[in-house]
C-alpha atoms as a printed R data frame, in Angstrom:
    type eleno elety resid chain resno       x       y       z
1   ATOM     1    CA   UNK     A     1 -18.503  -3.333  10.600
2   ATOM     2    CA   UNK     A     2 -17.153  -0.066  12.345
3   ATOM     3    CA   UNK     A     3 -15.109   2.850  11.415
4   ATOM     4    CA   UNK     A     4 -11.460   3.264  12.942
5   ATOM     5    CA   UNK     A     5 -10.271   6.640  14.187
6   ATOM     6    CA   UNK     A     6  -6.593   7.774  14.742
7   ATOM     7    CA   UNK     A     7  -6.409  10.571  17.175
8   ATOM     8    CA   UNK     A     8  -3.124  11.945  17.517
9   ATOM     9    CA   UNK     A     9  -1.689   8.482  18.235
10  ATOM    10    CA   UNK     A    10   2.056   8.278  18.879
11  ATOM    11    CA   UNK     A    11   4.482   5.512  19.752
12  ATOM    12    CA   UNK     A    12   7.453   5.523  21.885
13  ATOM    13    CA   UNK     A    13  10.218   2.876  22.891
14  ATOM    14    CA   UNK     A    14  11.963   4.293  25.940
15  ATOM    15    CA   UNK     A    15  12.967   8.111  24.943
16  ATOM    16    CA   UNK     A    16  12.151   7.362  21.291
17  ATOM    17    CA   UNK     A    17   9.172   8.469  19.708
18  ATOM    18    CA   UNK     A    18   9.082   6.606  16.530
19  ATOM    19    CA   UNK     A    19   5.002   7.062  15.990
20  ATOM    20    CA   UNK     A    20   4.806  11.025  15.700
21  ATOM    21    CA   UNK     A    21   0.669  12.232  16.549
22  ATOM    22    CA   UNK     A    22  -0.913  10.058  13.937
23  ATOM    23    CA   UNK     A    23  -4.628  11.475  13.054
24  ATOM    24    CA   UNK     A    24  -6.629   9.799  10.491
25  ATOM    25    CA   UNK     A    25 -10.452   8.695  10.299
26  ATOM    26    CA   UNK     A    26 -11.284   5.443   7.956
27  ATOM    27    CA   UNK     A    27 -15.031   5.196   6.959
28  ATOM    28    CA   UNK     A    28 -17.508   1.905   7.668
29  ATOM    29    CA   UNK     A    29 -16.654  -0.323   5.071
30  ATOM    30    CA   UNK     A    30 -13.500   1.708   3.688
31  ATOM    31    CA   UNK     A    31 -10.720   0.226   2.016
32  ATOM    32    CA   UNK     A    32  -7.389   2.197   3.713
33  ATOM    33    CA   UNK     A    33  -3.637   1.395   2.520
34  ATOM    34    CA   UNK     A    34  -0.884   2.439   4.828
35  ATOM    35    CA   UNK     A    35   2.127   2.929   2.180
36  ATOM    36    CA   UNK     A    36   5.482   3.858   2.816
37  ATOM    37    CA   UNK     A    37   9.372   2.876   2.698
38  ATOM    38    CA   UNK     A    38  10.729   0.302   5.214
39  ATOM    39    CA   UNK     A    39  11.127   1.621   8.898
40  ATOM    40    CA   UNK     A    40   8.750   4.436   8.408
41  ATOM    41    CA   UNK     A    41   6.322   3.191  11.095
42  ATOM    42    CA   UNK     A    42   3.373   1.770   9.190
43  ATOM    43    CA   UNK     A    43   3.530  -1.844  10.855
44  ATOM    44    CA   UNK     A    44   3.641  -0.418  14.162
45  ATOM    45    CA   UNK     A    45   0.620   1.607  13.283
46  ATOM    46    CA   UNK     A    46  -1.437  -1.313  12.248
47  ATOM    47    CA   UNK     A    47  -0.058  -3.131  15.083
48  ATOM    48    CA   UNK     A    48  -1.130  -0.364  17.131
49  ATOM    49    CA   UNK     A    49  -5.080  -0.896  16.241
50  ATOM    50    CA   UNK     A    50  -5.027  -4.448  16.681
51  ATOM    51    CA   UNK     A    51  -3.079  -4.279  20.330
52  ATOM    52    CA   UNK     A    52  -0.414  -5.940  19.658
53  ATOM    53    CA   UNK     A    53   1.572  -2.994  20.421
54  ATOM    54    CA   UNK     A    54   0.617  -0.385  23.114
55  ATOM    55    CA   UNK     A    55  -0.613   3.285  22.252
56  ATOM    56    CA   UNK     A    56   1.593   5.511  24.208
57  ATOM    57    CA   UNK     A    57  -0.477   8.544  23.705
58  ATOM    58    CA   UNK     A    58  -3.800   9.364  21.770
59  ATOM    59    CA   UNK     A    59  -6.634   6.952  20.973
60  ATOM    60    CA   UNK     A    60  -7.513   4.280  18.385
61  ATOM    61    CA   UNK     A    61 -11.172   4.515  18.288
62  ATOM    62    CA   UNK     A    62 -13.169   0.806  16.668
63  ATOM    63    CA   UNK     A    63 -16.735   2.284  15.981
64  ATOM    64    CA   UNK     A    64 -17.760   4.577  19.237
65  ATOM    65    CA   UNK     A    65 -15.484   2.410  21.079
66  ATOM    66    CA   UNK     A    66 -11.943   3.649  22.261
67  ATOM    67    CA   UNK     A    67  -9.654   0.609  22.627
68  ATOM    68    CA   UNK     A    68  -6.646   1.757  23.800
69  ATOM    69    CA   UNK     A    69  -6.749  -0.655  27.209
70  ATOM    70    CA   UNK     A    70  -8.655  -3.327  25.580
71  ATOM    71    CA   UNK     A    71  -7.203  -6.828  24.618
72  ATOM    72    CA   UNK     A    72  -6.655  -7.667  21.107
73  ATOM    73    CA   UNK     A    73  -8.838 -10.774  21.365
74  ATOM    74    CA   UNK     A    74 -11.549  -7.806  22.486
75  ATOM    75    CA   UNK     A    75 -11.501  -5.556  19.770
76  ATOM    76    CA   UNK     A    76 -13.427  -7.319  17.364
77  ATOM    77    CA   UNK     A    77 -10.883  -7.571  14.426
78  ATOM    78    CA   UNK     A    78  -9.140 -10.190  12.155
79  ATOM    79    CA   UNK     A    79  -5.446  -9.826  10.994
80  ATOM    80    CA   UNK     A    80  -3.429 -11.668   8.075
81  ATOM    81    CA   UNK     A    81   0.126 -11.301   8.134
82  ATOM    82    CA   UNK     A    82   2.998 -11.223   5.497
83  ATOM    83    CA   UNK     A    83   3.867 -15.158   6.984
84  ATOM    84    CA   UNK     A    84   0.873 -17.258   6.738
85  ATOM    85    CA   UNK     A    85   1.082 -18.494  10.450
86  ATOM    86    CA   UNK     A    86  -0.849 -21.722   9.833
87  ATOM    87    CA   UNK     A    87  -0.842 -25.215  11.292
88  ATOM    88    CA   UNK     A    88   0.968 -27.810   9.326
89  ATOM    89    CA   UNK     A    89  -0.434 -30.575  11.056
90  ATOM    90    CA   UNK     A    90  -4.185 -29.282  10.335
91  ATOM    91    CA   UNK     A    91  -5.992 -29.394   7.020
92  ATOM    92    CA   UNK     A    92  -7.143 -26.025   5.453
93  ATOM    93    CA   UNK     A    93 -10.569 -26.584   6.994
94  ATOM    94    CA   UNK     A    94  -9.303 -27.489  10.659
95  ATOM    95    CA   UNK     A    95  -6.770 -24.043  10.084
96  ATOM    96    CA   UNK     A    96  -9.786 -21.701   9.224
97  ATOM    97    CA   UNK     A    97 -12.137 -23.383  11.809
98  ATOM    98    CA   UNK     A    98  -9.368 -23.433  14.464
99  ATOM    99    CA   UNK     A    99 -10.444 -19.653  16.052
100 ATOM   100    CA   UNK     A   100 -14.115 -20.417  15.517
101 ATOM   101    CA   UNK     A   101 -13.849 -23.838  17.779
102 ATOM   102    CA   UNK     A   102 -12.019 -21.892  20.474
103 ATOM   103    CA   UNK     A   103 -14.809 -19.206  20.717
104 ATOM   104    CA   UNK     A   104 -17.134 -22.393  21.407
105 ATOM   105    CA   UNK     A   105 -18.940 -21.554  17.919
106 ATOM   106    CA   UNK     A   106 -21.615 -24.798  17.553
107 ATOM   107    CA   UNK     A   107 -19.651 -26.940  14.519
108 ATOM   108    CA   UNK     A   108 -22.945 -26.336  12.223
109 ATOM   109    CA   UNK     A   109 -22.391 -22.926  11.889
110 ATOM   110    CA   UNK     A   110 -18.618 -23.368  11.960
111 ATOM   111    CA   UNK     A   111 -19.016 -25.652   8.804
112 ATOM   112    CA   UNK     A   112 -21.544 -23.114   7.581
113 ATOM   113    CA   UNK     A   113 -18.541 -20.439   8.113
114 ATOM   114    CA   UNK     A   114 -15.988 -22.210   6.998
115 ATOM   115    CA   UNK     A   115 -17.610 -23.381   3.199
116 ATOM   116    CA   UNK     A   116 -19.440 -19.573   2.660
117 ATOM   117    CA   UNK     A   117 -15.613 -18.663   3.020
118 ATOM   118    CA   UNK     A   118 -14.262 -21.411   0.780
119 ATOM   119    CA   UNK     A   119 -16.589 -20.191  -1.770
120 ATOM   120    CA   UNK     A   120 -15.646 -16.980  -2.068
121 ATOM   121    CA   UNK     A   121 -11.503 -17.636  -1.992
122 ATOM   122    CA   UNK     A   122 -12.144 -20.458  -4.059
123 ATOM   123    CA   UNK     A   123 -10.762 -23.149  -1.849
124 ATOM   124    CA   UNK     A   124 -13.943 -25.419  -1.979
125 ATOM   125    CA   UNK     A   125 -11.782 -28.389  -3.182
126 ATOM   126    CA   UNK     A   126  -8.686 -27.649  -1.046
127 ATOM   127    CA   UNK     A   127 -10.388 -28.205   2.583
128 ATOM   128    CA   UNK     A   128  -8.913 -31.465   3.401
129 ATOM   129    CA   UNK     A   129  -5.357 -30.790   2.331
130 ATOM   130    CA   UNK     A   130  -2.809 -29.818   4.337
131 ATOM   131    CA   UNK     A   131  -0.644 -26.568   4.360
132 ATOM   132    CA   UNK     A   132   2.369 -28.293   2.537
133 ATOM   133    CA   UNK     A   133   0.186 -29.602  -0.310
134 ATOM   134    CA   UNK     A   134  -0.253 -25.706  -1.047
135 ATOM   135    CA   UNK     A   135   1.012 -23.288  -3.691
136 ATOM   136    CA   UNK     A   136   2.167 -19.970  -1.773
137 ATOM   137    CA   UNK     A   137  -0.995 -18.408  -3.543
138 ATOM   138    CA   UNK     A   138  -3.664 -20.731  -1.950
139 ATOM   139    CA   UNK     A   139  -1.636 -20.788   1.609
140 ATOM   140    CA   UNK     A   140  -2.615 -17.149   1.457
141 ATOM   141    CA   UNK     A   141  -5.787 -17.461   0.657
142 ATOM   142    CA   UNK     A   142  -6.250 -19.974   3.332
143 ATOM   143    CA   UNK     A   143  -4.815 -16.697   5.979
144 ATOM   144    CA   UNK     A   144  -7.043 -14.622   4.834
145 ATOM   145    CA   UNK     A   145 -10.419 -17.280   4.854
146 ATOM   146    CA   UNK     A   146  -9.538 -17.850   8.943
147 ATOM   147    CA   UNK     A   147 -10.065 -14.114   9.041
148 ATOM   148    CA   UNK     A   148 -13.190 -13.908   7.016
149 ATOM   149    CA   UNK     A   149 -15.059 -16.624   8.989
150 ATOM   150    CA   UNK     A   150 -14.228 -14.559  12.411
151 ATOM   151    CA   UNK     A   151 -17.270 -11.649  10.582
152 ATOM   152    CA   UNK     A   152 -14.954  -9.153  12.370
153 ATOM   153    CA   UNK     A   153 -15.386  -5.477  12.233
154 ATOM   154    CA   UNK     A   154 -12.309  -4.980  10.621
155 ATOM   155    CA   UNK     A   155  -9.900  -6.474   8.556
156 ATOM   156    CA   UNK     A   156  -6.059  -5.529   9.270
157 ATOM   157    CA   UNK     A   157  -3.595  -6.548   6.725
158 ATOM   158    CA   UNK     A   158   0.350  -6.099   7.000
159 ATOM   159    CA   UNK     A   159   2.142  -6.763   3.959
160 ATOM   160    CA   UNK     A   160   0.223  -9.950   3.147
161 ATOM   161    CA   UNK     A   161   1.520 -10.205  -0.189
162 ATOM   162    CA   UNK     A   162   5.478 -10.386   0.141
163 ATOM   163    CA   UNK     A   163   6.115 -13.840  -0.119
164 ATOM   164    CA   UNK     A   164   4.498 -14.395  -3.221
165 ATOM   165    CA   UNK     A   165   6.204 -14.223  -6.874
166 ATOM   166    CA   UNK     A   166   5.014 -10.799  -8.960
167 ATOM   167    CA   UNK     A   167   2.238 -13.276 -11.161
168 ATOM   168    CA   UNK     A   168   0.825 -14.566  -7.752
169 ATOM   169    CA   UNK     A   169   1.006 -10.973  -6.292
170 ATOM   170    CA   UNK     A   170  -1.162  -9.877  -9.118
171 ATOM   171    CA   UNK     A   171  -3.612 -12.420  -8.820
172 ATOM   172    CA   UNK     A   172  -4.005 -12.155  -5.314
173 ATOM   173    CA   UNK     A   173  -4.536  -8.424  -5.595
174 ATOM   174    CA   UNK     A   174  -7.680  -8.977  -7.761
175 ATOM   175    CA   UNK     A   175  -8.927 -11.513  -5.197
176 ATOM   176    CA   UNK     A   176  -8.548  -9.105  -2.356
177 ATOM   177    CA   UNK     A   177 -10.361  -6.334  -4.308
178 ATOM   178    CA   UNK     A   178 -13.169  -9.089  -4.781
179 ATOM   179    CA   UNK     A   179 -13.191 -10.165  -1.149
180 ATOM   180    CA   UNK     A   180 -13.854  -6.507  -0.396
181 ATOM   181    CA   UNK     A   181 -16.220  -5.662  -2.897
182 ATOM   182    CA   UNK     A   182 -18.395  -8.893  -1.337
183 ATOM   183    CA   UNK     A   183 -18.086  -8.369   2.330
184 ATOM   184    CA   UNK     A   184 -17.642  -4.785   2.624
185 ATOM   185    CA   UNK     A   185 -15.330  -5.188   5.627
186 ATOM   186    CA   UNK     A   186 -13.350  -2.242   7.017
187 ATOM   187    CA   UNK     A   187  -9.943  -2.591   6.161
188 ATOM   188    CA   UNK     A   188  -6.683  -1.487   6.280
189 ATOM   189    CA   UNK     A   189  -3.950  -2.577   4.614
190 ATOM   190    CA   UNK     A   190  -0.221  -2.017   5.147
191 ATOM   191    CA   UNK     A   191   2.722  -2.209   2.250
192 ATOM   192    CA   UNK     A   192   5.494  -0.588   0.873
193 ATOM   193    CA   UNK     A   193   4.853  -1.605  -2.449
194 ATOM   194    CA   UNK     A   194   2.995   1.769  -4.225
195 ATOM   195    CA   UNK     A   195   1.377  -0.461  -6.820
196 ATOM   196    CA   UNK     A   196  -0.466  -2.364  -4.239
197 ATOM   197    CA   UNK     A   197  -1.126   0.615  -2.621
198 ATOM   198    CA   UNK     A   198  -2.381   2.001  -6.097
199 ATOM   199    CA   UNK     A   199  -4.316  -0.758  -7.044
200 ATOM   200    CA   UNK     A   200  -6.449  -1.889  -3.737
201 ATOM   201    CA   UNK     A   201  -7.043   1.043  -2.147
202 ATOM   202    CA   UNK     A   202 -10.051   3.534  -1.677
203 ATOM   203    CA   UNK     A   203  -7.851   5.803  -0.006
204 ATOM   204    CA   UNK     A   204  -3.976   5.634   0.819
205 ATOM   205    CA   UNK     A   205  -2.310   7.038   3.694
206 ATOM   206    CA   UNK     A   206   1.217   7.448   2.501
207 ATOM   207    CA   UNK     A   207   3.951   7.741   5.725
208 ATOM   208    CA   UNK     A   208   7.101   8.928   5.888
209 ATOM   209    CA   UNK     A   209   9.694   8.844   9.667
210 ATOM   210    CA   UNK     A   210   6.487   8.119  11.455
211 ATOM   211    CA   UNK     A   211   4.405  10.750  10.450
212 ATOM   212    CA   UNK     A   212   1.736  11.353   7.583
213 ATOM   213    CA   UNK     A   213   2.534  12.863   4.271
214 ATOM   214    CA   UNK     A   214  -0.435  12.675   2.456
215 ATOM   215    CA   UNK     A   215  -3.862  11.151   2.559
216 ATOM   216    CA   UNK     A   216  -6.211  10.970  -0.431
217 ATOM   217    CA   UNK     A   217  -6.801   8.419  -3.135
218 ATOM   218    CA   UNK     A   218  -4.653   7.123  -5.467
219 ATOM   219    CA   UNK     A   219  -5.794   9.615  -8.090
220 ATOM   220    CA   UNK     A   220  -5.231  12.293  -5.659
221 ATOM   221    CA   UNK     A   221  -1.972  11.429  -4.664
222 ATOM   222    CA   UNK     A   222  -0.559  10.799  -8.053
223 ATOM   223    CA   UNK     A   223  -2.109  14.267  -9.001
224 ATOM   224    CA   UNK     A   224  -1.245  16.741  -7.045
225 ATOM   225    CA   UNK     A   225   1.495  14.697  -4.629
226 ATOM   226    CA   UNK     A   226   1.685  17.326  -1.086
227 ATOM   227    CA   UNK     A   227   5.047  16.474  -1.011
228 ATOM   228    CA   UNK     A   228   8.319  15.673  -2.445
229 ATOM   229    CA   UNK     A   229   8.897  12.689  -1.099
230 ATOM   230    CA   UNK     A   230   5.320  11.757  -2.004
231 ATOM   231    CA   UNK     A   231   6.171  12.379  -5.508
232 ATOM   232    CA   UNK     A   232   9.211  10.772  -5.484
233 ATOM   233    CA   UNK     A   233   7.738   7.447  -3.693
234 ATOM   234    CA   UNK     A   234   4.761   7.365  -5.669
235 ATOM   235    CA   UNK     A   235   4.801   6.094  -9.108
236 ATOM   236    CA   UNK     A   236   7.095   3.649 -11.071
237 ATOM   237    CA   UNK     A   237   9.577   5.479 -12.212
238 ATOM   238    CA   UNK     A   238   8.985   8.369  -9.424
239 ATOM   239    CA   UNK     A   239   8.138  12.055 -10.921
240 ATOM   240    CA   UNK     A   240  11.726  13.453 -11.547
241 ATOM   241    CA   UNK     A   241  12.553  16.438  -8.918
242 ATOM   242    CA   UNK     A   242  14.782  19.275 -10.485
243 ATOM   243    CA   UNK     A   243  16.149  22.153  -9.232
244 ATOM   244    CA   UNK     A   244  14.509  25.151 -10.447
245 ATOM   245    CA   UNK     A   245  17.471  28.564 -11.285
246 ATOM   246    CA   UNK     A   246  16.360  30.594  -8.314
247 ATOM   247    CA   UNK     A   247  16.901  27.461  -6.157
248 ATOM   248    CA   UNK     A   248  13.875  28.236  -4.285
249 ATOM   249    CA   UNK     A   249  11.801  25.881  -6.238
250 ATOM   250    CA   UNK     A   250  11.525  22.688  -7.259
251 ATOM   251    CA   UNK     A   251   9.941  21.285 -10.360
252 ATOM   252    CA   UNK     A   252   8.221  18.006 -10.081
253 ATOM   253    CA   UNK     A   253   7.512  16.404 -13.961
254 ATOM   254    CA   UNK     A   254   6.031  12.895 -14.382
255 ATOM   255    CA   UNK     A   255   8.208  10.960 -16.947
256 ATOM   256    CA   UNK     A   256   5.456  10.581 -18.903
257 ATOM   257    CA   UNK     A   257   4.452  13.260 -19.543
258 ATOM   258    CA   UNK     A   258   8.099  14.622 -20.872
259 ATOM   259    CA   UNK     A   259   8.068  14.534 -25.117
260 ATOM   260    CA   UNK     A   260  10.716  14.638 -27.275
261 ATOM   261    CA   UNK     A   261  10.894  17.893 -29.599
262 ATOM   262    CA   UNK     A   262  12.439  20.022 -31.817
263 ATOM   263    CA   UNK     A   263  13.752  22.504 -29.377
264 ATOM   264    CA   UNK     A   264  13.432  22.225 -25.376
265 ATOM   265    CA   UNK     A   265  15.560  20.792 -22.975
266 ATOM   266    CA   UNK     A   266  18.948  19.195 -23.560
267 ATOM   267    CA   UNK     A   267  19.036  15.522 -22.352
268 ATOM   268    CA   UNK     A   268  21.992  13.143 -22.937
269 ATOM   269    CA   UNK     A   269  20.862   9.646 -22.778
270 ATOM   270    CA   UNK     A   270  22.731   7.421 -20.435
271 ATOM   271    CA   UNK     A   271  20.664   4.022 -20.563
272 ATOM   272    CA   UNK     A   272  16.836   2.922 -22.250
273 ATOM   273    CA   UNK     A   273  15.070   0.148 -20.921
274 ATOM   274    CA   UNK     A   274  12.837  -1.596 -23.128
275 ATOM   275    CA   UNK     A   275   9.462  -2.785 -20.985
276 ATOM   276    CA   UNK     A   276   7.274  -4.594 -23.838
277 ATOM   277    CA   UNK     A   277   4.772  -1.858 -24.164
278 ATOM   278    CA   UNK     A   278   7.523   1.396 -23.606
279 ATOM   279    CA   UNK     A   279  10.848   2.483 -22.886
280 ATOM   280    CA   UNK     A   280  12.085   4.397 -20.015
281 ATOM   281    CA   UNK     A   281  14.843   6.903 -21.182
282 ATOM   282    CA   UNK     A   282  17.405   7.649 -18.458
283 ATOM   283    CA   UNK     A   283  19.908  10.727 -18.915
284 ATOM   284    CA   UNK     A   284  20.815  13.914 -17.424
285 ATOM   285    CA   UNK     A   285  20.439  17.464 -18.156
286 ATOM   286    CA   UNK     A   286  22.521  19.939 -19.229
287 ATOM   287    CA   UNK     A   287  23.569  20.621 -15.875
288 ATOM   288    CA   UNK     A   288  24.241  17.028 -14.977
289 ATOM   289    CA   UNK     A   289  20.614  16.447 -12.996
290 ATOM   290    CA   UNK     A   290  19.100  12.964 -13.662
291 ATOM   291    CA   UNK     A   291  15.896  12.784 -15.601
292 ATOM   292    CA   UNK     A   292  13.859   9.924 -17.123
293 ATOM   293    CA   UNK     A   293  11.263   9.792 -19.724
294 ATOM   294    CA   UNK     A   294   9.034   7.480 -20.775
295 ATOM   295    CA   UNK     A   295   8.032   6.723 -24.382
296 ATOM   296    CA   UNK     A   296   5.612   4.692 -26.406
297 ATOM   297    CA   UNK     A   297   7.372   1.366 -27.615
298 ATOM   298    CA   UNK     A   298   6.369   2.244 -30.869
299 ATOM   299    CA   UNK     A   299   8.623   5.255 -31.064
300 ATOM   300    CA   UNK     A   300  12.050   5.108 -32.282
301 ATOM   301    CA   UNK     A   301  14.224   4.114 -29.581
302 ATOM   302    CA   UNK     A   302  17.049   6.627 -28.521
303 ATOM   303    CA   UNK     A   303  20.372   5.449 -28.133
304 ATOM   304    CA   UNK     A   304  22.773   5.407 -25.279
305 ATOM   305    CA   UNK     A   305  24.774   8.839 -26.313
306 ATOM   306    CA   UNK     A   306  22.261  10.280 -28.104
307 ATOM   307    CA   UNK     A   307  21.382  14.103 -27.615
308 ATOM   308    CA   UNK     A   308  17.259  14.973 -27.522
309 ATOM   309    CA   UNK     A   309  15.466  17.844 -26.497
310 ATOM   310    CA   UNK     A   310  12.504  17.559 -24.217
311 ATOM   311    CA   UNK     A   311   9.612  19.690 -23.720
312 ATOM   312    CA   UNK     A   312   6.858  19.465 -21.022
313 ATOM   313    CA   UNK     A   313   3.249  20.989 -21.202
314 ATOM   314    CA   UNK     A   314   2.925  24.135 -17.824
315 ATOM   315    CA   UNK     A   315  -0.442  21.841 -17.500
316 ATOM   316    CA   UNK     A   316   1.800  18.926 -15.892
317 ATOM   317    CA   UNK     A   317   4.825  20.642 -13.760
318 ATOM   318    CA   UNK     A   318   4.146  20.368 -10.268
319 ATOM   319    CA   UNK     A   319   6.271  22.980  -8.145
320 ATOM   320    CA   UNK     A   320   7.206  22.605  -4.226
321 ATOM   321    CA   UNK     A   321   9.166  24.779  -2.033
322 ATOM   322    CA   UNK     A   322  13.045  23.851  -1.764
323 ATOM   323    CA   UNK     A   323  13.113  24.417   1.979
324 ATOM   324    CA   UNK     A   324  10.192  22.951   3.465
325 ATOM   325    CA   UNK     A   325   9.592  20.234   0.181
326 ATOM   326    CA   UNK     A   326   5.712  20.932   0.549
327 ATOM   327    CA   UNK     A   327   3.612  21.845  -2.583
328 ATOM   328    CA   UNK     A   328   2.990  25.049  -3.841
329 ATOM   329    CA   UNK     A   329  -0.720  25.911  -4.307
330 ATOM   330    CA   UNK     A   330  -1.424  26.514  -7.884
């Protein structure tokens, strides 16, 4: 296992930089997630660190070693990608054996490999299918065994999960967290799905344009968000953003932590969803800005038209400057 340093990495294509002085430092045996919106640069990143895609200035340090000029079959790490890339004329155990058998690894402790792998991903009874006898689930699973047999220093994920259904997204999730919590592999992990990002990782690097936002854990960065757009891209539904009077401020309120009272402020309700356990009450203010709050289920519902008032405890407004959209220190 190694540690992976960003130093001021950036990425250009011709005369555009899209990559803008990335610096970040993930820990031996970390768990990372690179989160942000389409486009934002995270891929390329990731793709960056394995070599796939050339640095054009900085260094991406594996352990003490820089790698900048060194192959990616050199550097020591194992990818799994959103496809599953395997063979469909191979059988699950021919498809996670397949890089071993090129490296000239003797077939004892390929077989060895291969079933200490199985284990763990559960596949032990899968190993002489082939990839079209597979659920999307256990194709997946087969992906990310090839990687785990390779020992590698570090893992690199890019949005392995996006071709499954929600249900097999949130089983897979647990499995990953397992994998991790077994091998204790360096890893990072690129999405743009914030509850992925929420639920795997140790720390999340969230990215915005090609450039960093925030870095922290999830608790962290659901906290005390260092941005706007961090609060408004973390978190399902986002934190609403209002404009405060002076227009110099901005308020940033979690919509659950709004509560309906007897005097506060004046929301007419558009829309409610009902989501089993809650509701999610859409309306705007008095001065037309959108808001949404979220309520127990077992609360009377509102109804689209209704009139409420809404108060919010100073404990849980967050407040960011209007011009440069950075947080305010407390």
């Amino acid at each position: 296992m190694a540690s992976v340093s960003l130093r001021q990495v950036v990425k250009r294509y011709r005369d555009q930089e899209v990559i803008h002085g990335i610096e970040a430092e993930i820990a031996d045996g970390e768990f990372v997630v690179i989160v942000g919106p389409s486009g934002c640069g995270k891929s390329t990143l990731l793709r960056m660190v394995a070599g796939l895609e050339e640095v054009s200035g900085g260094e991406i340090a594996i352990g003490a070693r820089v790698v900048n000029e060194i192959e990616p079959s050199e550097r020591d790490i194992a990818m799994v990608f959103q496809n599953y890339a395997l063979y469909p004329h191979m059988s699950v155990f021919e498809n996670m054996a397949y890089g071993l058998k090129i490296a000239k690894v003797p077939p004892a402790e390929i077989r060895t490999r291969v079933d200490k792998a199985a284990a763990i991903l559960e596949l032990g009874g899968l190993l002489q299918r082939r990839p079209r006898e597979l659920s999307g689930g256990q194709r997946q699973r087969v992906a990310m065994g090839r990687a785990i047999v390779r020992s590698p220093q570090v893992f690199l994920f890019d949005e392995p999960l996006s071709n499954l259904d929600a249900k097999l997204r949130g089983q897979t999730r647990l499995e990953i967290q397992k994998l991790h919590r077994e091998l204790g592999i360096t890893s990072l992990y690129v999405t743009h799905d914030q509850v992925e990002a929420m639920t795997l990782a140790q720390r999340m690097i969230v990215m915005n344009a090609g450039r960093i936002e925030q870095i922290g854990t999830p608790d962290e960065v659901y906290a005390r968000p260092a941005t706007t757009f961090v609060a408004g891209f973390i978190g399902s539904p986002p934190m609403n953003l209002l404009r405060h009077q002076d227009g110099k401020k901005i308020v940033g309120i979690r919509p659950e932590h709004l509560f309906i009272a007897a005097d506060g402020w004046p929301l007419q309700v558009e829309t409610v969803e009902m989501l089993g356990a809650e509701r999610l009450v859409h309306g705007r203010l008095g001065d037309e800005q959108a808001l949404t709050l979220r309520i127990d289920a077992t609360q009377a519902a509102p109804q689209p038209g209704d009139a409420l008032k809404l108060a919010v405890s100073p404990d849980h407004q967050h407040w960011f400057d209007a011009e440069t959209r950075r947080r305010i220190p407390a």
